[in-house]
Structure formats: structure tokens, C-alpha cells
mmCIF file of the C-alpha atoms, coordinates in Angstrom:
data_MODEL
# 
_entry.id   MODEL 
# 
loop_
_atom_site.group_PDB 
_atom_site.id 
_atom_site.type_symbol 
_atom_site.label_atom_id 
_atom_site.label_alt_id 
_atom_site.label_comp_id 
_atom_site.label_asym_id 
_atom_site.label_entity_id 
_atom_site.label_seq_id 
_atom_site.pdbx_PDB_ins_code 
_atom_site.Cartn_x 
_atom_site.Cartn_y 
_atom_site.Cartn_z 
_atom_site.occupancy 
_atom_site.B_iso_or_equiv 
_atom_site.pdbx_formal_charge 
_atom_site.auth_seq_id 
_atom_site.auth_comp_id 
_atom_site.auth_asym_id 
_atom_site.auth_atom_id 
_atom_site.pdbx_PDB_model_num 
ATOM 1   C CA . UNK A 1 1   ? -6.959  -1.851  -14.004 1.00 0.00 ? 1   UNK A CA 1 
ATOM 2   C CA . UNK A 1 2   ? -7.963  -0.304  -10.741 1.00 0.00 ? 2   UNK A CA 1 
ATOM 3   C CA . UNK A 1 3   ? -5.496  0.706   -8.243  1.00 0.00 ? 3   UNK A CA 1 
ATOM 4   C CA . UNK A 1 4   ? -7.166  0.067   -4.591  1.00 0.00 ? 4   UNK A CA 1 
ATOM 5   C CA . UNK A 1 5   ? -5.513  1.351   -1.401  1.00 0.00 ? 5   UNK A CA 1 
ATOM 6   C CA . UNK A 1 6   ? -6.525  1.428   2.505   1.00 0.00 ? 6   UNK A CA 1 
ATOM 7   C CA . UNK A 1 7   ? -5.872  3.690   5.023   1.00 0.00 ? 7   UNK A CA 1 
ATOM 8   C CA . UNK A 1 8   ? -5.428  3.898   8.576   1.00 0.00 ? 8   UNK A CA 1 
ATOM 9   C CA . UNK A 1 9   ? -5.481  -0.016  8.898   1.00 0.00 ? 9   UNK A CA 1 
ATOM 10  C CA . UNK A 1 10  ? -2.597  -0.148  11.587  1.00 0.00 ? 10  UNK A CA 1 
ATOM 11  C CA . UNK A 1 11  ? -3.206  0.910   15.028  1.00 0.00 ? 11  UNK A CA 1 
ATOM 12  C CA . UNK A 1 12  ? 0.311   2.551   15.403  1.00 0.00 ? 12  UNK A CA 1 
ATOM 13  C CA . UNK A 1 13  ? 0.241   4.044   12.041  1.00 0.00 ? 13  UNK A CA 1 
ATOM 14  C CA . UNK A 1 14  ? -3.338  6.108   13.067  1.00 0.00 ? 14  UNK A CA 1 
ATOM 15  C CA . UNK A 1 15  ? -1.157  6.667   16.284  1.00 0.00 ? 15  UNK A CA 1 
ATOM 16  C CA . UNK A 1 16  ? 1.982   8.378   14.740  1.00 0.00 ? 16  UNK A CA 1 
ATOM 17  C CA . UNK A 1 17  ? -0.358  10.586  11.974  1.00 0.00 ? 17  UNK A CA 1 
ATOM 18  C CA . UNK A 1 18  ? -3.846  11.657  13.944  1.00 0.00 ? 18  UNK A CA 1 
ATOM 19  C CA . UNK A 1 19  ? -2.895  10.661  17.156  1.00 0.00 ? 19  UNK A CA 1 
ATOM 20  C CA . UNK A 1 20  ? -5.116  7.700   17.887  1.00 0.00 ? 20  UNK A CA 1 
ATOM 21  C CA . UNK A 1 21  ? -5.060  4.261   18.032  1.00 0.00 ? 21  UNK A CA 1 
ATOM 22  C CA . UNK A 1 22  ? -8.655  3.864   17.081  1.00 0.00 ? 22  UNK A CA 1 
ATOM 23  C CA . UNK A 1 23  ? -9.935  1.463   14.016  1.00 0.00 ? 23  UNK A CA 1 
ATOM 24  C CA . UNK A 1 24  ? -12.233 2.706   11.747  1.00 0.00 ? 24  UNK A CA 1 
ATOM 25  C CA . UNK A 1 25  ? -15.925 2.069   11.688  1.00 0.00 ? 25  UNK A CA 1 
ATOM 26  C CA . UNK A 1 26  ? -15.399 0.683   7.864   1.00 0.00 ? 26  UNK A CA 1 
ATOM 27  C CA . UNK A 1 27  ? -12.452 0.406   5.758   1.00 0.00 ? 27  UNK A CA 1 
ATOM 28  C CA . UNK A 1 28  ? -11.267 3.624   4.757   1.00 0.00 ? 28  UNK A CA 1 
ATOM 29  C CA . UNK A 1 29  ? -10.713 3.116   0.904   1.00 0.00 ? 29  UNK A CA 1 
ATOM 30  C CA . UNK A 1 30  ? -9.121  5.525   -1.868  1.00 0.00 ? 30  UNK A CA 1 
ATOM 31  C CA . UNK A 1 31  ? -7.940  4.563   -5.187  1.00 0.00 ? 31  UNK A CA 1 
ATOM 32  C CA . UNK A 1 32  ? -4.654  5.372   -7.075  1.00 0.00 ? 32  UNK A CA 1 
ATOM 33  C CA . UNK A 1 33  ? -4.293  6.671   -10.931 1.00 0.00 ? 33  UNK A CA 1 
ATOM 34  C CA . UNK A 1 34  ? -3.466  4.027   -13.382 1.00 0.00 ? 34  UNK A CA 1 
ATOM 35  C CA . UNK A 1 35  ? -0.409  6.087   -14.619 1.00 0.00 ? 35  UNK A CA 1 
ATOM 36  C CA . UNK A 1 36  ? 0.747   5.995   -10.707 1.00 0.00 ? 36  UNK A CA 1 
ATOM 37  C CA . UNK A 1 37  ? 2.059   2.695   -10.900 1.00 0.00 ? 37  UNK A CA 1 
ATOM 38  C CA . UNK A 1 38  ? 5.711   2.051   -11.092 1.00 0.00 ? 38  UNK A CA 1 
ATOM 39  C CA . UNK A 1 39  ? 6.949   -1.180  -11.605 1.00 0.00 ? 39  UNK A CA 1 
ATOM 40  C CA . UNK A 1 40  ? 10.000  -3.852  -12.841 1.00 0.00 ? 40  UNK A CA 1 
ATOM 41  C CA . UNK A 1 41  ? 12.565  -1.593  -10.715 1.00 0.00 ? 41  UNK A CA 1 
ATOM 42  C CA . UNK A 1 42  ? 11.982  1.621   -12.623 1.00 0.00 ? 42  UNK A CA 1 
ATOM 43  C CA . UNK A 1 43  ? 13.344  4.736   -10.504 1.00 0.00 ? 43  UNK A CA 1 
ATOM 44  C CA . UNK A 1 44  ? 11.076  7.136   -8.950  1.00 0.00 ? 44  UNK A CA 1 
ATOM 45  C CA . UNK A 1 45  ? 11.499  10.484  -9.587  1.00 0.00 ? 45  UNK A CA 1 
ATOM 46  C CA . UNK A 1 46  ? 10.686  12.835  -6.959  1.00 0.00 ? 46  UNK A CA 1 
ATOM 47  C CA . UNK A 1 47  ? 8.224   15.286  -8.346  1.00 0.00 ? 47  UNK A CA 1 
ATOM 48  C CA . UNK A 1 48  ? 9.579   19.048  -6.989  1.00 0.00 ? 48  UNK A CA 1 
ATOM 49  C CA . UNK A 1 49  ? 6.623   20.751  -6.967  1.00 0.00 ? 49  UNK A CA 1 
ATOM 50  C CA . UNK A 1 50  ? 4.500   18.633  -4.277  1.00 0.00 ? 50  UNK A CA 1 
ATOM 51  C CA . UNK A 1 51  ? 7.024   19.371  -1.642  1.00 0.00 ? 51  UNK A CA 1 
ATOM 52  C CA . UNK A 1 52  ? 7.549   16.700  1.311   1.00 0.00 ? 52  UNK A CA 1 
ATOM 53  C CA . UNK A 1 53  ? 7.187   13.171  -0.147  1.00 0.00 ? 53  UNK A CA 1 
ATOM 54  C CA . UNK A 1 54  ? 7.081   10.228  2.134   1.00 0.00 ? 54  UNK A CA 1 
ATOM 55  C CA . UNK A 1 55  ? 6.978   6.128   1.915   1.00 0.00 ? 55  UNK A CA 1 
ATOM 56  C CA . UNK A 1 56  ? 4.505   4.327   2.880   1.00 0.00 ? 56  UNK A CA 1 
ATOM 57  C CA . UNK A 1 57  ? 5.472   0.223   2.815   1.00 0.00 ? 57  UNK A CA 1 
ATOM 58  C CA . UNK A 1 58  ? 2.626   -2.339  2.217   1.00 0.00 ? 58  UNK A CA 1 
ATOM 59  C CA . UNK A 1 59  ? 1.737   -5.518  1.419   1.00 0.00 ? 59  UNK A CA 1 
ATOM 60  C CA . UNK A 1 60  ? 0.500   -5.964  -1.895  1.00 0.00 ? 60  UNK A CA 1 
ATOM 61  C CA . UNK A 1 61  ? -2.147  -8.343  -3.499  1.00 0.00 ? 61  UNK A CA 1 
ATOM 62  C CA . UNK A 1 62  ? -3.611  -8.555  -6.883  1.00 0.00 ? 62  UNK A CA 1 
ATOM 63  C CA . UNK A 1 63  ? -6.879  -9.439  -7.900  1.00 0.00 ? 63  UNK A CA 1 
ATOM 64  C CA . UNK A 1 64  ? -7.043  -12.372 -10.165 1.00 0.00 ? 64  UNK A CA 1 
ATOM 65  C CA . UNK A 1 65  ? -10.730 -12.906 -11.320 1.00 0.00 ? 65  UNK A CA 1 
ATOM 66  C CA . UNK A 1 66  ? -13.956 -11.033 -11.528 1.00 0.00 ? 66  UNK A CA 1 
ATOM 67  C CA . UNK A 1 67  ? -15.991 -10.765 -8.586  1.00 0.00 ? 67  UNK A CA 1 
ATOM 68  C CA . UNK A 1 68  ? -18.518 -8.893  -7.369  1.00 0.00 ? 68  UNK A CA 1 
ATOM 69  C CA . UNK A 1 69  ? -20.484 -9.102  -3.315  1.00 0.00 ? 69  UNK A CA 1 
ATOM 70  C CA . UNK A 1 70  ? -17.468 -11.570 -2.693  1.00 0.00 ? 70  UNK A CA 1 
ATOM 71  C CA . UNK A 1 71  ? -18.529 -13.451 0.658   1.00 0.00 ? 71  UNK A CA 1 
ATOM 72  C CA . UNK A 1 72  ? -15.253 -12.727 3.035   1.00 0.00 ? 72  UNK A CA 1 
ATOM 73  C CA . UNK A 1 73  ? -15.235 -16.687 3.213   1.00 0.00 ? 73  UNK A CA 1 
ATOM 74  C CA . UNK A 1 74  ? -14.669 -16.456 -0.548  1.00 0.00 ? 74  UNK A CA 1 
ATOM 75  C CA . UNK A 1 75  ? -12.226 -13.847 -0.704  1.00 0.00 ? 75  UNK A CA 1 
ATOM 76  C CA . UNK A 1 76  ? -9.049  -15.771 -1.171  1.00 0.00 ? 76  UNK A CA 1 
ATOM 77  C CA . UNK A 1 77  ? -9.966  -17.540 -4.505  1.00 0.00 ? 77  UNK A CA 1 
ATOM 78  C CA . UNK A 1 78  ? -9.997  -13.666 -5.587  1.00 0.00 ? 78  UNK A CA 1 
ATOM 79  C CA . UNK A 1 79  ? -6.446  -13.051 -5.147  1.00 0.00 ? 79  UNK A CA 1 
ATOM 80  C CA . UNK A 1 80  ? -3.001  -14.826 -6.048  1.00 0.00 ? 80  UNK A CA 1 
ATOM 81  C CA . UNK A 1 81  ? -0.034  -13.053 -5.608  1.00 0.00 ? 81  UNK A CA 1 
ATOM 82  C CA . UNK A 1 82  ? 1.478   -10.480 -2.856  1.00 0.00 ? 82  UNK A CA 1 
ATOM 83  C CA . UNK A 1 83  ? 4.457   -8.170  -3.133  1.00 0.00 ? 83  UNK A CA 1 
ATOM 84  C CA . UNK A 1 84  ? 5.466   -5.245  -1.197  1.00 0.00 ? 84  UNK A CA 1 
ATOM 85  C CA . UNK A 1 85  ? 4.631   -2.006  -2.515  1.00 0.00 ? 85  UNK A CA 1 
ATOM 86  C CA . UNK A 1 86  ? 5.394   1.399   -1.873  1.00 0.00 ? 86  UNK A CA 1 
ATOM 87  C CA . UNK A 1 87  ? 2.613   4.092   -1.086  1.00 0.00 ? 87  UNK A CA 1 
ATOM 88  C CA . UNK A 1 88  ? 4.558   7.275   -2.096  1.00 0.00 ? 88  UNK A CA 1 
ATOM 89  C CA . UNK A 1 89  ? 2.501   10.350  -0.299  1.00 0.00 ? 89  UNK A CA 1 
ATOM 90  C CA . UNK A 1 90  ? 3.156   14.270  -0.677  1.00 0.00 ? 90  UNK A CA 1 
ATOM 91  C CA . UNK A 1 91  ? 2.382   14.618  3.145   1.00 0.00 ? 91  UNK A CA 1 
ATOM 92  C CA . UNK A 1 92  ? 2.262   18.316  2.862   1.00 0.00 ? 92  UNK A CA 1 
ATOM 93  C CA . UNK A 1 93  ? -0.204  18.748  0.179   1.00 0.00 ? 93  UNK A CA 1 
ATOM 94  C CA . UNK A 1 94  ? -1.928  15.733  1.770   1.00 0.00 ? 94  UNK A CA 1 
ATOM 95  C CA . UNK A 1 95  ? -2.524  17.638  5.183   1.00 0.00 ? 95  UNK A CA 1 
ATOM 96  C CA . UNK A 1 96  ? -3.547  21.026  3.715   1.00 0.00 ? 96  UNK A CA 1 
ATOM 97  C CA . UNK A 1 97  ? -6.323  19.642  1.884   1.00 0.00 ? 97  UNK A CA 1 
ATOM 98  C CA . UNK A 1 98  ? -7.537  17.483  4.409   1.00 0.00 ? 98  UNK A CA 1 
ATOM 99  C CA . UNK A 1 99  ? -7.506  20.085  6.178   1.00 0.00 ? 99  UNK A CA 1 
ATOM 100 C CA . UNK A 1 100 ? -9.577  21.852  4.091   1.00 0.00 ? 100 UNK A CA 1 
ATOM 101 C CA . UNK A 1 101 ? -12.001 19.347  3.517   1.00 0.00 ? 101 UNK A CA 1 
ATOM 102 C CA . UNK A 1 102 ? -11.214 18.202  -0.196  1.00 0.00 ? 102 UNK A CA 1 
ATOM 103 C CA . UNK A 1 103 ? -10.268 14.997  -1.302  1.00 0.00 ? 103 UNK A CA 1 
ATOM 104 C CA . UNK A 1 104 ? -6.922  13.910  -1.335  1.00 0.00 ? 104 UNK A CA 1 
ATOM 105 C CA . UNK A 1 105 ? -6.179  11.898  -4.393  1.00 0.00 ? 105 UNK A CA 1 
ATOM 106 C CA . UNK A 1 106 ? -3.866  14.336  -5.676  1.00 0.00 ? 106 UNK A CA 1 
ATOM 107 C CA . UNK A 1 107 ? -1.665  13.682  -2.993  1.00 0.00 ? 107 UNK A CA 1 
ATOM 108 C CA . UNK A 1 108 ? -1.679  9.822   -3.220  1.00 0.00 ? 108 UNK A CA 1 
ATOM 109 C CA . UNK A 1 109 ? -2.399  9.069   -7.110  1.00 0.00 ? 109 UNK A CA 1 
ATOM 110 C CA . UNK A 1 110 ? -0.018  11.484  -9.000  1.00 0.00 ? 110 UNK A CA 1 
ATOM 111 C CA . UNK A 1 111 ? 2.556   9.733   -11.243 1.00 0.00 ? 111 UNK A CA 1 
ATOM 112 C CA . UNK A 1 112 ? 4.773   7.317   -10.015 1.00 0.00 ? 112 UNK A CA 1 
ATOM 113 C CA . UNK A 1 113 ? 2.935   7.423   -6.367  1.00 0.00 ? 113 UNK A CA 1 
ATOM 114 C CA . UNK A 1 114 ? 2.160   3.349   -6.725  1.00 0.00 ? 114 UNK A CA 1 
ATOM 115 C CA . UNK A 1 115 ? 5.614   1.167   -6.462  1.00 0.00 ? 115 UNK A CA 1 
ATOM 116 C CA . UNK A 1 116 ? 5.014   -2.071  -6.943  1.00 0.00 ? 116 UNK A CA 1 
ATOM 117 C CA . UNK A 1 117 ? 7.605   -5.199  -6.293  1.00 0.00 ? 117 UNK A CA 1 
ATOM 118 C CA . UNK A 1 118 ? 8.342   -8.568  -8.038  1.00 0.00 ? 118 UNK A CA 1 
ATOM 119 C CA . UNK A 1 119 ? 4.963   -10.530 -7.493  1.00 0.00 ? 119 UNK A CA 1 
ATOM 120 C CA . UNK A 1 120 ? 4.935   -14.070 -5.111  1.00 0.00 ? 120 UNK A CA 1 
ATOM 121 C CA . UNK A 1 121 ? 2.216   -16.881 -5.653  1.00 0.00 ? 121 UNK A CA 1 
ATOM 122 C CA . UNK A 1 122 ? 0.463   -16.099 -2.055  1.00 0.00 ? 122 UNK A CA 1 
ATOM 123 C CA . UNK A 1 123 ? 0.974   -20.057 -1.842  1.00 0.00 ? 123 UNK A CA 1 
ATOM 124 C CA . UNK A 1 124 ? 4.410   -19.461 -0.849  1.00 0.00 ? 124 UNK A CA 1 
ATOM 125 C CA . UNK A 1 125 ? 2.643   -18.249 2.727   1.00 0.00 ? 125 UNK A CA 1 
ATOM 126 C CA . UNK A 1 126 ? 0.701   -20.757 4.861   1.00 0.00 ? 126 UNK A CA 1 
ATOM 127 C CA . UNK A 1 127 ? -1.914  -17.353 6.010   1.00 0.00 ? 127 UNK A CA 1 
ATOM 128 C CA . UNK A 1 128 ? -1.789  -14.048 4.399   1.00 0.00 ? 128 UNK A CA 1 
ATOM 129 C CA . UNK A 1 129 ? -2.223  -12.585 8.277   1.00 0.00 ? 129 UNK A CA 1 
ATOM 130 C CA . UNK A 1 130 ? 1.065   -14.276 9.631   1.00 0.00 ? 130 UNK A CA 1 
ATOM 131 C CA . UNK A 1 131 ? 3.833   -11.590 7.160   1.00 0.00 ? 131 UNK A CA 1 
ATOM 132 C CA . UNK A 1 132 ? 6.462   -10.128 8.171   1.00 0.00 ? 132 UNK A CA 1 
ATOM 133 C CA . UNK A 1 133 ? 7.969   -7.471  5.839   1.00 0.00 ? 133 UNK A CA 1 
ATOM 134 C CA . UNK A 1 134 ? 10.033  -4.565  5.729   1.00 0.00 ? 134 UNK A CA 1 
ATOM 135 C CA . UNK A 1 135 ? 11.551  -1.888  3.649   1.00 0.00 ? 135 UNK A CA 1 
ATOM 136 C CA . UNK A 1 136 ? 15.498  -0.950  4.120   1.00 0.00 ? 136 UNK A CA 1 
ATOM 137 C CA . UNK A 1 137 ? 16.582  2.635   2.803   1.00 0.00 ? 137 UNK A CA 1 
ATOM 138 C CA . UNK A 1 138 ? 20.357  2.394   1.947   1.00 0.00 ? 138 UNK A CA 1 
ATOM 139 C CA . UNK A 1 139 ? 20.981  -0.880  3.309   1.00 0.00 ? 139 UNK A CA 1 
ATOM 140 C CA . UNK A 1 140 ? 18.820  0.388   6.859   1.00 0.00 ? 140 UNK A CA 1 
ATOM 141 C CA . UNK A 1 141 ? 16.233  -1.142  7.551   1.00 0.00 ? 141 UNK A CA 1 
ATOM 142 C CA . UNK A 1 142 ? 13.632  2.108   8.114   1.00 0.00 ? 142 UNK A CA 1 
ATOM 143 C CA . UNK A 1 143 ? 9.891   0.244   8.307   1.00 0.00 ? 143 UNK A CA 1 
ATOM 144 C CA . UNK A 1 144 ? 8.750   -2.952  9.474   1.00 0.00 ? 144 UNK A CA 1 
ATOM 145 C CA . UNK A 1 145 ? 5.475   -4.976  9.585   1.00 0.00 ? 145 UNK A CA 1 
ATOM 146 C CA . UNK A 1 146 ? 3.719   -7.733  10.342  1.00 0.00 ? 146 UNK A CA 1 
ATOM 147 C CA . UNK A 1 147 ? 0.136   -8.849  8.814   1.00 0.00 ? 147 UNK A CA 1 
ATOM 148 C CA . UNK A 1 148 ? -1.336  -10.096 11.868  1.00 0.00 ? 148 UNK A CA 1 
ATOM 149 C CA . UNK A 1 149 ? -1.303  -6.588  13.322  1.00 0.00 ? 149 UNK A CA 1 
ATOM 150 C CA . UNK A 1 150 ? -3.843  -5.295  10.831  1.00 0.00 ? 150 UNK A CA 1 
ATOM 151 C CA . UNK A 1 151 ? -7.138  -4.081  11.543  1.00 0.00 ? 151 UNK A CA 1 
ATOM 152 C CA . UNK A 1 152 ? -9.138  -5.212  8.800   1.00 0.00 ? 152 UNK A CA 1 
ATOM 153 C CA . UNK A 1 153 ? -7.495  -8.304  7.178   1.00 0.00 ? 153 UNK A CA 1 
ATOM 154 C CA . UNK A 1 154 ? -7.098  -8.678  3.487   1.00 0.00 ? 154 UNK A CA 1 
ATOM 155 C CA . UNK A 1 155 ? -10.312 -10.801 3.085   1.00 0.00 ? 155 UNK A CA 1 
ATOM 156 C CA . UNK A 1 156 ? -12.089 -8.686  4.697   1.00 0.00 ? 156 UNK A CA 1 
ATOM 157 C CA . UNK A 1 157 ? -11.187 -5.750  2.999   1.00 0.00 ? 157 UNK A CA 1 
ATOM 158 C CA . UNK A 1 158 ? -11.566 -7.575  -0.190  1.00 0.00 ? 158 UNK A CA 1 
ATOM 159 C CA . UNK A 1 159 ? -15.019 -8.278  -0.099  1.00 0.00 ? 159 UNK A CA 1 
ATOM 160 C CA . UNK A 1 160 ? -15.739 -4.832  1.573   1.00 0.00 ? 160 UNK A CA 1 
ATOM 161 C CA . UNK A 1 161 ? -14.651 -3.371  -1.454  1.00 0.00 ? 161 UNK A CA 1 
ATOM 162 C CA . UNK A 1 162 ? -16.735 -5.658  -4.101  1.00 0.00 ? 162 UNK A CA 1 
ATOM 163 C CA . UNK A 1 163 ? -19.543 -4.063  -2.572  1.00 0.00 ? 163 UNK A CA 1 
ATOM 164 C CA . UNK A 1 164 ? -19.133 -0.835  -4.527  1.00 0.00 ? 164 UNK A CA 1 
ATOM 165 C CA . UNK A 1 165 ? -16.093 -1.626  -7.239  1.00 0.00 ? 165 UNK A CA 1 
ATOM 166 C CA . UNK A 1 166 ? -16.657 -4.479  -9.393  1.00 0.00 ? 166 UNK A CA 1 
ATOM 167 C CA . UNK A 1 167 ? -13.019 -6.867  -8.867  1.00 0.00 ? 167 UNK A CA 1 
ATOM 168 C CA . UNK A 1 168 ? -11.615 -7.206  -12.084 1.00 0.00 ? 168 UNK A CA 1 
ATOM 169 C CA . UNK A 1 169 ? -8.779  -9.347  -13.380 1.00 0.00 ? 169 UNK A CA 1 
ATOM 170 C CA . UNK A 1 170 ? -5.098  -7.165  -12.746 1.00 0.00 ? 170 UNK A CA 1 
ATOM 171 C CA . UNK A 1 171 ? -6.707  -5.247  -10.097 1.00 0.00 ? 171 UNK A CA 1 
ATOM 172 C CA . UNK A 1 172 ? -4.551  -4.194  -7.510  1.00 0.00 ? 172 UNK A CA 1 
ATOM 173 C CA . UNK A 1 173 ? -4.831  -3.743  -3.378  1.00 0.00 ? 173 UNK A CA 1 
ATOM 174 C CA . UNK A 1 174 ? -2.661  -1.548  -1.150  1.00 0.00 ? 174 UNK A CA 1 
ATOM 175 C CA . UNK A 1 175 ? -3.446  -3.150  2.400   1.00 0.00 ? 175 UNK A CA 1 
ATOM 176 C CA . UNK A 1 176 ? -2.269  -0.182  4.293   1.00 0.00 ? 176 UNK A CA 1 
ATOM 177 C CA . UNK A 1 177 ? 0.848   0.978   5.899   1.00 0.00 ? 177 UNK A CA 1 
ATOM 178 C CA . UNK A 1 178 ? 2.528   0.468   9.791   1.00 0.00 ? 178 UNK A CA 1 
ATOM 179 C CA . UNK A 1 179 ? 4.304   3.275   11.835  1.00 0.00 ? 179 UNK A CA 1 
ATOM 180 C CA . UNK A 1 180 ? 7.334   4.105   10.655  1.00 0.00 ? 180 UNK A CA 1 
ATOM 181 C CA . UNK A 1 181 ? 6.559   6.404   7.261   1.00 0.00 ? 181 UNK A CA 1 
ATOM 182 C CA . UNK A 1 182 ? 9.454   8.622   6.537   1.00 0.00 ? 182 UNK A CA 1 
ATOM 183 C CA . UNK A 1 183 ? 10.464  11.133  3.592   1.00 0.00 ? 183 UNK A CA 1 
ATOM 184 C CA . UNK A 1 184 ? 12.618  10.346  1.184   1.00 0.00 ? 184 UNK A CA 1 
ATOM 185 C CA . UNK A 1 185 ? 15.861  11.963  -0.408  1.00 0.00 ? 185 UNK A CA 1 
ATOM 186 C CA . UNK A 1 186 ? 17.361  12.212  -4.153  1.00 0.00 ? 186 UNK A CA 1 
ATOM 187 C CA . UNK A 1 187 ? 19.761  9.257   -4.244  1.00 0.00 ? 187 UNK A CA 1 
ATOM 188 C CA . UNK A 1 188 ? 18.072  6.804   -1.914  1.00 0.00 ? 188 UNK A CA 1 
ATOM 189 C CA . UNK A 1 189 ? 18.230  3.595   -2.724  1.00 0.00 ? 189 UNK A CA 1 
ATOM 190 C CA . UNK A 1 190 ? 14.934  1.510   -1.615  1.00 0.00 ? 190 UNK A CA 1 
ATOM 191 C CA . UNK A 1 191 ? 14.459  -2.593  -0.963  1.00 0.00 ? 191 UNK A CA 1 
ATOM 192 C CA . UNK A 1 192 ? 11.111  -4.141  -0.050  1.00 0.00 ? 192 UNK A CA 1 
ATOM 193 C CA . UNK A 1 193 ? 11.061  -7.771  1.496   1.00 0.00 ? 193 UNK A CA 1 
ATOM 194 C CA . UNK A 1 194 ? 8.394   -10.214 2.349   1.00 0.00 ? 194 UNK A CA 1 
ATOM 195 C CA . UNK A 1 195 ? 10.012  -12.418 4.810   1.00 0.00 ? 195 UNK A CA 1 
ATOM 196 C CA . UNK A 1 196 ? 13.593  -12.822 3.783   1.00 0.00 ? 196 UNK A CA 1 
ATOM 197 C CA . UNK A 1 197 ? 12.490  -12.565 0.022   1.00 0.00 ? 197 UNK A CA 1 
ATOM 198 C CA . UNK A 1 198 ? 13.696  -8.916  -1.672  1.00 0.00 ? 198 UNK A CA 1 
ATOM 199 C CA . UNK A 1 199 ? 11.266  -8.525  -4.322  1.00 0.00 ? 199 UNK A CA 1 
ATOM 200 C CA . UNK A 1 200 ? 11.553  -4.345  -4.636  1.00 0.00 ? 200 UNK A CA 1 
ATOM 201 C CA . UNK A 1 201 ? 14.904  -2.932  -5.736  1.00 0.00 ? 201 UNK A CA 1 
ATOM 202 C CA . UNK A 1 202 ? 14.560  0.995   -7.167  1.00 0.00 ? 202 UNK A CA 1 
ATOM 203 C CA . UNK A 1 203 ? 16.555  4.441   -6.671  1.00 0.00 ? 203 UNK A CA 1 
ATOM 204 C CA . UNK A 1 204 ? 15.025  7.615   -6.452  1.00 0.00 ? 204 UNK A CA 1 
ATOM 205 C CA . UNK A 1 205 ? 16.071  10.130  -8.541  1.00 0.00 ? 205 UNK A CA 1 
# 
């Protein structure tokens, strides 16, 4: 199983972390560890030793046959369920080695960075780029977005990426986060919704 993940793909986002609005030339793609993913409500524990740690809410799909040069006409017999899904980020350690040129999977793919929700048969939405969702951080709602607003769409992004990773049955796809990221605190108490569906409910510990 390959964890797949997109930055930068909301125009606000770029705005509130590098200070432009600006899309990409291409999709900017990283991947996540398979031991990052947390799922079925699980609690995440804050590691101590990566210092600040922040959400990052997205809309989640998962890959549900193999597929490989997908046309982006094509794309959506490639995926059948969404959730929301949390990005967890050590910000800090993120910025210092961007900063220093080196890769920055450590900061995005350590244990427990991938929260996943409850998964929804996409069919339950008329067009994957007309979501709303949003996560609430003891009972306030802290992050909202909408689908429509991203840069690269989920099809598109989808058969950007089976241009270099073979798609693969279980696969997963982070489709990027909108303004609003935050850190988060021992005790918090997180819900992801699509719509006015909750289908993430987890504590931080």
C-alpha cells in the first residue's frame, strides 16, 4: 500500500505558508510511510521529540484497481471511496530542512502522521469537485474546505501520478490541505466531516 499526498494544491493554503497564491507548474507529490497511517479512531500520540505538530485536513480517496498512464478522462473508475483525513506535520522540523535543502519526509511520514476517517462510496457525491468539509477541534470548528477550490482536481492528480507510481489496489491519496492548519494540544479531541457526515472521531494523547 502506498500512501500518496499533494501539496500546495489550495491557493490560500500556499498563501498562509510561502506567501503566494501561485499554483504549481505540476503537482507537487510526496508519499507517506506505511506505518504512518492511523485509522478506526485510534488516538494519536503526539511524538515529543519533533517539536511543533500541526493538522492538516483533506479529502481522502482510495485507489481501487491497478492502473498505470490512467487518461484523466479515466481517472474516476480508479477510485471509490473518500473520507477526510488528517495530514499531521512537525512544521518545525519541516521548515529547517527545507530550508536546508533536504527532503522532508521525515516531517510528514513518521508514525501516526496519516489519519484516516470512516470511508464513503464517492457515489454518495454527484462530483468529487463540489465538497464541502471541515474538521472541528473540541466541538470548534478550526478548518474548512471546499473541493471546487482546488488547483489540480483529483482526476487530474490521479493520472499525474500513474505516470511514475504504478496505482495499486488500497492505495491511498491525500488531495491537499486549505488555509487554516493549526497545532495541536495533548487532550484535543478531533472530528472530520464530509458534508454533514462525521466520519473521523480520535483524541490526541
Amino acid at each position: 500500500m502506498k500512501i500518496f499526498a499533494i501539496g500546495m494544491n489550495y491557493a490560500l493554503h500556499n498563501k498562509e505558508m510561502h506567501g503566494t497564491l501561485s499554483k504549481t507548474d505540476e503537482p507537487v507529490i510526496f508519499l507517506k510511510a506505511d506505518s504512518s497511517l492511523l485509522k478506526g479512531g485510534r488516538p494519536f500520540f503526539i511524538p515529543d521529540h519533533l517539536g511543533r505538530i500541526e493538522y492538516e485536513t483533506e479529502v481522502v480517496v482510495r485507489i481501487c484497481k491497478l492502473g498505470k498512464n490512467v487518461p484523466v478522462r479515466f481517472a474516476p473508475r480508479y477510485y471509490d471511496a473518500v473520507t477526510v483525513g488528517i495530514d499531521f506535520t512537525a512544521r518545525e522540523l519541516q521548515k529547517k530542512m527545507m530550508e536546508q535543502g533536504y527532503p522532508w519526509d521525515l516531517s510528514k511520514g513518521f508514525d501516526g502522521a496519516a489519519c484516516i476517517g470512516e470511508w464513503m462510496s464517492k457515489e454518495k457525491f454527484r462530483d468529487m469537485q463540489n465538497i464541502r468539509f471541515h474538521l472541528d477541534i473540541n466541538g470548534q470548528t478550526v478548518q474548512e474546505g471546499f473541493t471546487g477550490e482546488m488547483l489540480y482536481k483529483v482526476d487530474e492528480i490521479i493520472a499525474y501520478i500513474s505516470r511514475f507510481y504504478t496505482l495499486k489496489t488500497g492505495d491511498i491519496l491525500y488531495t491537499g490541505t486549505p488555509a487554516g492548519v493549526g497545532p495541536l494540544q495533548i487532550d484535543d479531541h478531533l472530528e472530520g466531516y464530509l458534508e454533514e457526515w462525521k466520519v473521523l472521531d480520535f483524541n490526541c494523547k
